[in-house]
Backbone atoms as SQL, in Angstrom:
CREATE TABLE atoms (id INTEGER PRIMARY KEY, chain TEXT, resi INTEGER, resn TEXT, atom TEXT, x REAL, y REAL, z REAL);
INSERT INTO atoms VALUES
  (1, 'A', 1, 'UNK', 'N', 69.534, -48.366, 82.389),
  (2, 'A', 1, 'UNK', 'CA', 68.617, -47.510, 81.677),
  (3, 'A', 1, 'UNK', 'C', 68.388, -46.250, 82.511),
  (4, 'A', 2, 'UNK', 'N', 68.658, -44.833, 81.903),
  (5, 'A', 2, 'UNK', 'CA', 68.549, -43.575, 82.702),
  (6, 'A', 2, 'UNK', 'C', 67.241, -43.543, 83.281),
  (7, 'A', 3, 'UNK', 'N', 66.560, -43.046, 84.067),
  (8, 'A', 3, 'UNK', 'CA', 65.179, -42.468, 84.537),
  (9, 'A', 3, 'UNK', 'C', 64.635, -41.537, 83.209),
  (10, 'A', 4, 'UNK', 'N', 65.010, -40.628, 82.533),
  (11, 'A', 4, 'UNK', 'CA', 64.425, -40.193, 81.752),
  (12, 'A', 4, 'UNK', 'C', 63.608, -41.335, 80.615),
  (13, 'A', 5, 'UNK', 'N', 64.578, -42.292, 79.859),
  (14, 'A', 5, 'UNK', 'CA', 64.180, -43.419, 79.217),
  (15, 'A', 5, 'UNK', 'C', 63.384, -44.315, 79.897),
  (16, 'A', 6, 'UNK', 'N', 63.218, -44.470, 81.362),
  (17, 'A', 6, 'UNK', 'CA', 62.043, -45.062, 81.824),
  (18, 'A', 6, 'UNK', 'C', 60.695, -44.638, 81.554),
  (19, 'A', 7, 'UNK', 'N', 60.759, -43.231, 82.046),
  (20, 'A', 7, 'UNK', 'CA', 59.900, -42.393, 82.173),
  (21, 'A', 7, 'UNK', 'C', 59.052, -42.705, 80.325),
  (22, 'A', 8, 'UNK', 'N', 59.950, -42.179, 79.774),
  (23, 'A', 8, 'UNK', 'CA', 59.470, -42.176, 78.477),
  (24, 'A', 8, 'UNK', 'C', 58.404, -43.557, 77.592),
  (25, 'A', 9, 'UNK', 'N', 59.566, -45.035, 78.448),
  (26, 'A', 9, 'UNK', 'CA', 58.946, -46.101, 77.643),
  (27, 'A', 9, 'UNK', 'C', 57.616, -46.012, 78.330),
  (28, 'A', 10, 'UNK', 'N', 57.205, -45.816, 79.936),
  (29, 'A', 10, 'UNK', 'CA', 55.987, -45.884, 81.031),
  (30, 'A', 10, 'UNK', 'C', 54.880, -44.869, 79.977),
  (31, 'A', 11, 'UNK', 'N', 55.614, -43.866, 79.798),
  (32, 'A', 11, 'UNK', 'CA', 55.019, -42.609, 79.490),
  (33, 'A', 11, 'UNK', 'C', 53.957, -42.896, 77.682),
  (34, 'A', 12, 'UNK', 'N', 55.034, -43.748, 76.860),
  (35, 'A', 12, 'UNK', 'CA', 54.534, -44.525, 76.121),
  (36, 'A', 12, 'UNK', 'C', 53.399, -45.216, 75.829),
  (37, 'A', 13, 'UNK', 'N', 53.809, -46.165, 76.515),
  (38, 'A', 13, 'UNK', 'CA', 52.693, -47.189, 77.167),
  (39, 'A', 13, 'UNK', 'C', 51.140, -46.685, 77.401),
  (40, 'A', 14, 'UNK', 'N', 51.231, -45.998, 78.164),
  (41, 'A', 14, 'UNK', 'CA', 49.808, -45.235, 79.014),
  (42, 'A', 14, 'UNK', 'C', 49.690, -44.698, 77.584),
  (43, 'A', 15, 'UNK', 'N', 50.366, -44.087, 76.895),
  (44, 'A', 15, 'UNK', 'CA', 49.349, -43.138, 75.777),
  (45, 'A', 15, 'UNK', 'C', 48.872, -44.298, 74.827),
  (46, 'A', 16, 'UNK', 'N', 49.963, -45.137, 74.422),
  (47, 'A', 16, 'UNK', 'CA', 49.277, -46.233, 73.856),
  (48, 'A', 16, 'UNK', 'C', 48.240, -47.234, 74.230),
  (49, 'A', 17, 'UNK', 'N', 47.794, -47.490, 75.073),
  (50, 'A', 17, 'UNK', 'CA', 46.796, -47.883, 76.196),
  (51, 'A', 17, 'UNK', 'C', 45.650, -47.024, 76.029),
  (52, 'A', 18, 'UNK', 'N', 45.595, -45.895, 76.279),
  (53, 'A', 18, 'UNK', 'CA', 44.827, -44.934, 76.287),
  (54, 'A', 18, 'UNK', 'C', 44.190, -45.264, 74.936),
  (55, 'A', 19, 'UNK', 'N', 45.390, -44.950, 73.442),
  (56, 'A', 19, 'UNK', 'CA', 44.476, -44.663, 72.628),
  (57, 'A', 19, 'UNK', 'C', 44.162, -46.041, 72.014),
  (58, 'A', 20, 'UNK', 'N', 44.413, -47.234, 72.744),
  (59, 'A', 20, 'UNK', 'CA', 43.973, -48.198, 72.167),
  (60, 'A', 20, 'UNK', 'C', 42.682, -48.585, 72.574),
  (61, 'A', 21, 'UNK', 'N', 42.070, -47.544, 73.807),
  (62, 'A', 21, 'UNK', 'CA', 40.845, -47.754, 74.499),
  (63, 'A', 21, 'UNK', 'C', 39.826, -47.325, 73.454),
  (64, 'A', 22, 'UNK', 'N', 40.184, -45.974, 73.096),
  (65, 'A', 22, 'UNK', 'CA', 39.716, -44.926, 72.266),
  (66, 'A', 22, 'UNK', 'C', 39.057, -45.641, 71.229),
  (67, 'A', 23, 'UNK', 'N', 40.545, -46.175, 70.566),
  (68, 'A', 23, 'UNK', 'CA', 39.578, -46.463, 69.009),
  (69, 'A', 23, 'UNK', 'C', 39.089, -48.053, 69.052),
  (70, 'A', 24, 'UNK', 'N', 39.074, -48.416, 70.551),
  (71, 'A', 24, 'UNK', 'CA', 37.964, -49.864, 70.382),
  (72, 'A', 24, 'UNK', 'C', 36.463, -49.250, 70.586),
  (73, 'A', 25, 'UNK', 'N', 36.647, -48.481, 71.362),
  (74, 'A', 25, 'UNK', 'CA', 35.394, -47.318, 71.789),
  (75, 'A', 25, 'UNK', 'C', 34.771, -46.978, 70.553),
  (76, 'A', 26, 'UNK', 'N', 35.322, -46.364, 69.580),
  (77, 'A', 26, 'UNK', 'CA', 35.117, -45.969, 67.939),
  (78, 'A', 26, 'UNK', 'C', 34.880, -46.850, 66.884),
  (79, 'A', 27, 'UNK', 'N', 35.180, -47.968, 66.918),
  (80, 'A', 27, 'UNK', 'CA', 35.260, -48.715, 65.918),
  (81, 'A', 27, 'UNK', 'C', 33.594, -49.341, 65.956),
  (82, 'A', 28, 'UNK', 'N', 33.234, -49.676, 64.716),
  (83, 'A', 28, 'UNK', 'CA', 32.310, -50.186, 64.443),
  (84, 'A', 28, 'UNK', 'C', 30.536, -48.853, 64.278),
  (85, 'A', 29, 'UNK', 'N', 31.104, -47.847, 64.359),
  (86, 'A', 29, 'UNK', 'CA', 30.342, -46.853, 64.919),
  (87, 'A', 29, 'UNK', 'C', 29.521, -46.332, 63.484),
  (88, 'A', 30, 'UNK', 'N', 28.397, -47.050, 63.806),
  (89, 'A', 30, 'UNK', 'CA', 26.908, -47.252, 62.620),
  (90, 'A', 30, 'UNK', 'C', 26.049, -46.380, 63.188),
  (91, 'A', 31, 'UNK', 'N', 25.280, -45.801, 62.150),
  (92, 'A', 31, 'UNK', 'CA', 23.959, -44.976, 62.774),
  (93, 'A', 31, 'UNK', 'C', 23.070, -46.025, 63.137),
  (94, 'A', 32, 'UNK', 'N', 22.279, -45.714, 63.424),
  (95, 'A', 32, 'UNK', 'CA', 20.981, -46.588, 64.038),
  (96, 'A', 32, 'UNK', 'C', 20.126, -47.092, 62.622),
  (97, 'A', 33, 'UNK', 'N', 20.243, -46.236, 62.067),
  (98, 'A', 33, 'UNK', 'CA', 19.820, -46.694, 60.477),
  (99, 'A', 33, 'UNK', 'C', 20.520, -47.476, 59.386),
  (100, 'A', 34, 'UNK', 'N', 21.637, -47.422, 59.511),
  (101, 'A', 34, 'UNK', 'CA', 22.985, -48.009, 59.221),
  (102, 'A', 34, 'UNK', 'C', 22.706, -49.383, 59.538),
  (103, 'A', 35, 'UNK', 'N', 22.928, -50.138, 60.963),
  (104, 'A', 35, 'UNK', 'CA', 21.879, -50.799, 61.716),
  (105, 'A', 35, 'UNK', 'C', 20.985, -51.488, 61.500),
  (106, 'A', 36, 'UNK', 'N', 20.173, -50.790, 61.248),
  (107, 'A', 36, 'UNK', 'CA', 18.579, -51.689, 60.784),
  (108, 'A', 36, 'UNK', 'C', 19.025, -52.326, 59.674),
  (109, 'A', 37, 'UNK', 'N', 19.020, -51.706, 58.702),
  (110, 'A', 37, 'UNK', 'CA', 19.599, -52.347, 57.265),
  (111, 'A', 37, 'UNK', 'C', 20.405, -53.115, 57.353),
  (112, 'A', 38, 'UNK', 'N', 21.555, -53.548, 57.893),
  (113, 'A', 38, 'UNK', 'CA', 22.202, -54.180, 57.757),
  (114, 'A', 38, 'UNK', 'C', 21.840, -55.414, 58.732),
  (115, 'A', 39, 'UNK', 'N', 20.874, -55.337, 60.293),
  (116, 'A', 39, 'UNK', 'CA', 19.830, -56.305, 60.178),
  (117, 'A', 39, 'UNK', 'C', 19.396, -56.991, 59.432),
  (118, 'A', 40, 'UNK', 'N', 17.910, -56.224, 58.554),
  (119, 'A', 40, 'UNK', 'CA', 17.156, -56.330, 57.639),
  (120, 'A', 40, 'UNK', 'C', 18.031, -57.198, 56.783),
  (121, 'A', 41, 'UNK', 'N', 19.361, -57.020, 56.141),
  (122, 'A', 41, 'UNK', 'CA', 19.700, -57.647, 55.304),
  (123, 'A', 41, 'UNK', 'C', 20.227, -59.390, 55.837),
  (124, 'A', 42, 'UNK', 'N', 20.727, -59.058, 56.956),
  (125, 'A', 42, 'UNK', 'CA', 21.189, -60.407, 57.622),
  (126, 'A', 42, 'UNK', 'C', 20.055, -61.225, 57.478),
  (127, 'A', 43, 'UNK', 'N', 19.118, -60.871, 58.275),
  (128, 'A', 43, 'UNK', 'CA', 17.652, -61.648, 58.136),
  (129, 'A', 43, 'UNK', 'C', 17.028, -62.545, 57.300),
  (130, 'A', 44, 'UNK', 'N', 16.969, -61.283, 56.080),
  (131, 'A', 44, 'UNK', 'CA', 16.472, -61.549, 54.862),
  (132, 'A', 44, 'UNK', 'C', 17.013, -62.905, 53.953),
  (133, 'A', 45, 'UNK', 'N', 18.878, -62.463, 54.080),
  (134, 'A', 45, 'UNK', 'CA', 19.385, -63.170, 53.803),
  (135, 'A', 45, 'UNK', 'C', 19.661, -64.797, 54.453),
  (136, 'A', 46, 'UNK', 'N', 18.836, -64.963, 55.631),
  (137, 'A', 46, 'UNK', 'CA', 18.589, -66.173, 56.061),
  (138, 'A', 46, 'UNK', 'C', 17.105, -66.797, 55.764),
  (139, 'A', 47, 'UNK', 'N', 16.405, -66.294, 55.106),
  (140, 'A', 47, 'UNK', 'CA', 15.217, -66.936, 54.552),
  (141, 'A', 47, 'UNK', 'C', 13.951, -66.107, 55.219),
  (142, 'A', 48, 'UNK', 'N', 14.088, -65.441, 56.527),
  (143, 'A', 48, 'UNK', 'CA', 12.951, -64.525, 57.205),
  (144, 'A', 48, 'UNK', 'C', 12.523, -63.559, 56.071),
  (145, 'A', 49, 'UNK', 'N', 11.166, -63.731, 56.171),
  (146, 'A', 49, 'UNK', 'CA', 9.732, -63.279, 55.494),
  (147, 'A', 49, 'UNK', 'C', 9.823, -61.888, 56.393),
  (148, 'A', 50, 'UNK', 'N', 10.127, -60.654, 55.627),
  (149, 'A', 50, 'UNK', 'CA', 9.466, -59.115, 57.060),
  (150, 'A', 50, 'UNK', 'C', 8.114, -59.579, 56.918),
  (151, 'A', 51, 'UNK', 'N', 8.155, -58.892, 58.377),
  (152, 'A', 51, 'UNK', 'CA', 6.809, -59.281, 59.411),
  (153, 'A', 51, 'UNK', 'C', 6.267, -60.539, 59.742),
  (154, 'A', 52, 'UNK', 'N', 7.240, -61.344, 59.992),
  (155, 'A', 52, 'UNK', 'CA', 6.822, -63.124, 60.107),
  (156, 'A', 52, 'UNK', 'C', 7.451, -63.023, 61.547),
  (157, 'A', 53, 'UNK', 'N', 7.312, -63.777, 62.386),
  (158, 'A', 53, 'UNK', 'CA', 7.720, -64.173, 63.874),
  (159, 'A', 53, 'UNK', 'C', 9.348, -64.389, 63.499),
  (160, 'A', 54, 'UNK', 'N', 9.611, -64.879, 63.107),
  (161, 'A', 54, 'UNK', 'CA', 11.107, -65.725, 62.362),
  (162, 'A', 54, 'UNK', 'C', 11.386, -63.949, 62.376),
  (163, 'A', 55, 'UNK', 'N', 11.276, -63.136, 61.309),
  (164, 'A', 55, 'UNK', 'CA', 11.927, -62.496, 61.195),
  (165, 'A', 55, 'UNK', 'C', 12.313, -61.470, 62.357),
  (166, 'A', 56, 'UNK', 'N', 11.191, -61.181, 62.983),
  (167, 'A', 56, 'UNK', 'CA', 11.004, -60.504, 64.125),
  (168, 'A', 56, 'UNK', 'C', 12.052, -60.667, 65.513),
  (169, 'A', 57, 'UNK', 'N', 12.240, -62.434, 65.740),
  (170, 'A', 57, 'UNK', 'CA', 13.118, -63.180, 66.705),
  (171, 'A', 57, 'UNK', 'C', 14.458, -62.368, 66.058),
  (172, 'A', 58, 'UNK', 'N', 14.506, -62.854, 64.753),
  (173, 'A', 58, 'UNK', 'CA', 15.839, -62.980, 64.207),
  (174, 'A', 58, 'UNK', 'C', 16.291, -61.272, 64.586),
  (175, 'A', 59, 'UNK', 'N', 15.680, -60.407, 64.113),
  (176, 'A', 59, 'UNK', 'CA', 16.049, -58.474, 64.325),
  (177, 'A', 59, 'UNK', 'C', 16.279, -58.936, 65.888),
  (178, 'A', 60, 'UNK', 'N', 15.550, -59.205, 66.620),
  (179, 'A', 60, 'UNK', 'CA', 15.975, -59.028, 68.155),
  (180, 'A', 60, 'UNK', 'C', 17.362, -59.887, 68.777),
  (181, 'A', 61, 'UNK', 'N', 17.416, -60.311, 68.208),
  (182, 'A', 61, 'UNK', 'CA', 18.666, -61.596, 67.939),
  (183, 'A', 61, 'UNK', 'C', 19.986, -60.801, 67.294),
  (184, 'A', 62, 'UNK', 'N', 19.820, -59.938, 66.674),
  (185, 'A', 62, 'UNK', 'CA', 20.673, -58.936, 65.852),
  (186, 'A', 62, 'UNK', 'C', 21.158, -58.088, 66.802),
  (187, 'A', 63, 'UNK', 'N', 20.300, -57.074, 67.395),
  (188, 'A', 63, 'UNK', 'CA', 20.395, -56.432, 68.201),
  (189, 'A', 63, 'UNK', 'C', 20.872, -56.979, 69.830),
  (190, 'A', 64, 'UNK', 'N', 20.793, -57.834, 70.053),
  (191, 'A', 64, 'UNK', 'CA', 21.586, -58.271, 71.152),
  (192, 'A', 64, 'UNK', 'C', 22.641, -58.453, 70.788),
  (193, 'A', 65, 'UNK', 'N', 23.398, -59.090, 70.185),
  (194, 'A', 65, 'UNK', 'CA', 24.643, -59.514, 69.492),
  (195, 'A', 65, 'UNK', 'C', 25.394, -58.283, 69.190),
  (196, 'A', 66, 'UNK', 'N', 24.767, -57.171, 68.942),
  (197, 'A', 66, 'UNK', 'CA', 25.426, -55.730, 69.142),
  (198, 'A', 66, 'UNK', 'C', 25.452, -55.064, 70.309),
  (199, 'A', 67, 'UNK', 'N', 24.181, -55.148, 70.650),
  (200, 'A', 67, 'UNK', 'CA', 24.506, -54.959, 72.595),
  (201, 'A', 67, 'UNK', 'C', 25.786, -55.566, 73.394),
  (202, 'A', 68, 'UNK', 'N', 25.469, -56.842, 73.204),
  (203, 'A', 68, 'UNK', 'CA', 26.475, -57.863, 73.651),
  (204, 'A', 68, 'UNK', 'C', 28.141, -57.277, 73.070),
  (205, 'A', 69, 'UNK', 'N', 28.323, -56.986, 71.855),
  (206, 'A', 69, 'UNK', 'CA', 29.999, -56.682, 71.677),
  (207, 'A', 69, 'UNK', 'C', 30.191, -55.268, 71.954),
  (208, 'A', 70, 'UNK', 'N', 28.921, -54.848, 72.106),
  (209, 'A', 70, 'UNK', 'CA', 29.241, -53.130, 72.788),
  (210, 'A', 70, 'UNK', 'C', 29.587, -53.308, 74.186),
  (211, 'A', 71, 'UNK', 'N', 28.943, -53.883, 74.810),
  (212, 'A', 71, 'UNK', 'CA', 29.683, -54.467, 76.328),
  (213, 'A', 71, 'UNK', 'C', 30.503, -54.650, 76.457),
  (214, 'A', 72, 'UNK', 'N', 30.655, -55.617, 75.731),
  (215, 'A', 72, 'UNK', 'CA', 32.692, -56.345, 75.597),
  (216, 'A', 72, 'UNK', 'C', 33.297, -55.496, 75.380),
  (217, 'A', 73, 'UNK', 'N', 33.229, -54.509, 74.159),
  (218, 'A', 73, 'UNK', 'CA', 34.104, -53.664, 74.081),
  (219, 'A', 73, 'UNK', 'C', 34.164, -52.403, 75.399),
  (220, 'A', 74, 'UNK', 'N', 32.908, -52.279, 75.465),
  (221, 'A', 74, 'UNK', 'CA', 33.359, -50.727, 76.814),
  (222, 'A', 74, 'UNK', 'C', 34.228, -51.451, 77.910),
  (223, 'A', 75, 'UNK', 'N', 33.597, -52.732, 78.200),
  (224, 'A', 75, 'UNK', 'CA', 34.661, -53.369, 79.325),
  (225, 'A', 75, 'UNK', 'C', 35.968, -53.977, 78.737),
  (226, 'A', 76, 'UNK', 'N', 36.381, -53.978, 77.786),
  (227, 'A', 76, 'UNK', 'CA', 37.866, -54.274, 77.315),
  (228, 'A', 76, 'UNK', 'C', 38.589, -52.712, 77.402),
  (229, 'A', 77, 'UNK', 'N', 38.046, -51.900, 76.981),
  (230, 'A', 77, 'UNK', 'CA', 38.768, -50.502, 77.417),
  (231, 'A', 77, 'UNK', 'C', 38.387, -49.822, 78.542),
  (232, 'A', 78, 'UNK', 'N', 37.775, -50.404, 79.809),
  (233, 'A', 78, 'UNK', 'CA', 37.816, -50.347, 81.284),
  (234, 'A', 78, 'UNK', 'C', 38.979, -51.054, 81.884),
  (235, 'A', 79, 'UNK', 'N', 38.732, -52.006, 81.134),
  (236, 'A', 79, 'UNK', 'CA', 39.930, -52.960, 81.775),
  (237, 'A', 79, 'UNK', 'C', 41.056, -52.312, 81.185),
  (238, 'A', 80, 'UNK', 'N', 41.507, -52.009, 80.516),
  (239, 'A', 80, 'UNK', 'CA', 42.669, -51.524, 79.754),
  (240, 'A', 80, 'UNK', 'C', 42.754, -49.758, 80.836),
  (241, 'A', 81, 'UNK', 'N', 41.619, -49.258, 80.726),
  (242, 'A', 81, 'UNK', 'CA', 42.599, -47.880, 81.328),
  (243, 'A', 81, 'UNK', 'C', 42.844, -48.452, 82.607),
  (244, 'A', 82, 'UNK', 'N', 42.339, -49.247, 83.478),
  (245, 'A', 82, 'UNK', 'CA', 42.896, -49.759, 84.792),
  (246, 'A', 82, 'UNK', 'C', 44.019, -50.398, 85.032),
  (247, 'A', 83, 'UNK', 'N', 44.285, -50.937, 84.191),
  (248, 'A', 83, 'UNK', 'CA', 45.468, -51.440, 84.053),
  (249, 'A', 83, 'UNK', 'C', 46.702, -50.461, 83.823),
  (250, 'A', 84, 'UNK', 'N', 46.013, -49.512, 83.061),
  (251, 'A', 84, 'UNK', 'CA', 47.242, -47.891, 82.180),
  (252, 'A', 84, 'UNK', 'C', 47.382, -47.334, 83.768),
  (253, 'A', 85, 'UNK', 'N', 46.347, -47.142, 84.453),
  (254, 'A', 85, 'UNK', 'CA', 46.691, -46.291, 85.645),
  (255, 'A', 85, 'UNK', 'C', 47.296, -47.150, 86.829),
  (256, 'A', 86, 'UNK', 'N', 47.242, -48.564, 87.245),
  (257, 'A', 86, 'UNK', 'CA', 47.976, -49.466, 87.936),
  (258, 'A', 86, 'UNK', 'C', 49.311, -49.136, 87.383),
  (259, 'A', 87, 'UNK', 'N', 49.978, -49.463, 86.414),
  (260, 'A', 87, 'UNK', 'CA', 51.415, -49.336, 85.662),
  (261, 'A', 87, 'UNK', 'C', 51.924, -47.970, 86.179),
  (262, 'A', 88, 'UNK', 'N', 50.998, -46.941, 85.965),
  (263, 'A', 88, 'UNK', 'CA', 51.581, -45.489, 86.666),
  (264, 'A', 88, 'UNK', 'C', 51.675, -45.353, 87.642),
  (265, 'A', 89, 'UNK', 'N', 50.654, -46.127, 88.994),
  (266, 'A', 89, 'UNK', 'CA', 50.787, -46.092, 89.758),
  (267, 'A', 89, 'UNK', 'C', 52.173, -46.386, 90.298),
  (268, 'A', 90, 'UNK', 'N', 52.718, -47.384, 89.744),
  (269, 'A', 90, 'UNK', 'CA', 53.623, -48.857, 90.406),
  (270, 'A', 90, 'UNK', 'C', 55.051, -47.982, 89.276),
  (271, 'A', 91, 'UNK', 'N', 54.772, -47.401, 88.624),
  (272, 'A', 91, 'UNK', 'CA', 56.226, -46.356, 88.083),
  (273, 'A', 91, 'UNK', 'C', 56.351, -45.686, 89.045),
  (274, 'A', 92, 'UNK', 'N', 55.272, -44.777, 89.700),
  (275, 'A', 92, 'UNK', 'CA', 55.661, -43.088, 90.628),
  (276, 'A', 92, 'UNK', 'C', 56.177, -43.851, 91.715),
  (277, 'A', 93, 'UNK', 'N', 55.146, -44.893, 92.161),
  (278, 'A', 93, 'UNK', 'CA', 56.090, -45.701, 93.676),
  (279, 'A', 93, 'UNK', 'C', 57.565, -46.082, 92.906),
  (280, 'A', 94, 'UNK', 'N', 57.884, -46.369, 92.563),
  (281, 'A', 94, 'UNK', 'CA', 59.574, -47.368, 91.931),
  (282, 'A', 94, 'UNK', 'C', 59.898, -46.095, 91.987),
  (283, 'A', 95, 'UNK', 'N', 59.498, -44.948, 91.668),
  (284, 'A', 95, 'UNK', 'CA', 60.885, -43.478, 91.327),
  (285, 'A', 95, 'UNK', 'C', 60.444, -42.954, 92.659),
  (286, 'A', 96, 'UNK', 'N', 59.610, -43.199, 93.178),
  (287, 'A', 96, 'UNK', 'CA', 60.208, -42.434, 94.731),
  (288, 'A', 96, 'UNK', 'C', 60.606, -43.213, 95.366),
  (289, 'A', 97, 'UNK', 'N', 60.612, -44.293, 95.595),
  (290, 'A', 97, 'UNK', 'CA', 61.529, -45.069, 96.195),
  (291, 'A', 97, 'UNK', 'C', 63.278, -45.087, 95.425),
  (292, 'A', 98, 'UNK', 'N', 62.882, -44.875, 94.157),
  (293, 'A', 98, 'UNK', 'CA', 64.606, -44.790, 93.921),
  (294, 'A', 98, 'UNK', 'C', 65.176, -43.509, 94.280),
  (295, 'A', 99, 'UNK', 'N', 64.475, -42.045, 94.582),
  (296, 'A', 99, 'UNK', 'CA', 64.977, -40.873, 95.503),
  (297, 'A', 99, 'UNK', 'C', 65.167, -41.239, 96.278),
  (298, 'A', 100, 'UNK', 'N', 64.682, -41.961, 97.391),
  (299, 'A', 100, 'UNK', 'CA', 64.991, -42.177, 98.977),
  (300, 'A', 100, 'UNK', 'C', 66.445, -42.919, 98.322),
  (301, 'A', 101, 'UNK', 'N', 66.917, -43.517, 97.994),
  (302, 'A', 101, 'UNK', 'CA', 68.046, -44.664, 98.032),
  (303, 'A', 101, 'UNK', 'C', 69.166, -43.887, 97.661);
């Protein structure tokens, strides 16, 4: 395989990496009002009374569970660009070591 076609599949990769960070970053992306309602409706739709303790637990219970996969996700595309820039790293070492040879 030439060095140019290396270059290219490496070169690949990282952009695909990149933008697979991107649109995990993007996805799911609700207003804050968007949000509530669709709370409100989860809730509701489990039998919680608005303004009852039940319902109250349950909204805070909502909102973690979105906290919680917003985490996951920023750290699945942390982990992912670290990985995009390890791979580049470990390409530029392999092609300068294949100049010296």
């Amino acid at each position: 395989m030439s060095k140019a076609s290396q270059n290219h599949i490496v070169n690949r990769r990282l952009s695909a990496g990149t933008m697979f960070a991107g649109l995990l970053i993007l996805t799911g992306c609700q207003t804050p009002e968007q949000e509530r309602y669709a709370d409100l409706d989860t809730c509701s739709g489990m039998g919680a009374r608005y303004g009852s303790s039940s319902h109250t637990a349950c909204m805070l219970q909502q909102q973690q569970r979105r906290d919680d996969a917003q985490l996951r996700t920023l750290e699945s595309a942390r982990l992912s660009q670290i990985m995009a820039e390890d791979a580049r790293r470990q390409h530029e070492r392999m092609r300068r070591e294949r100049r010296r040879d």
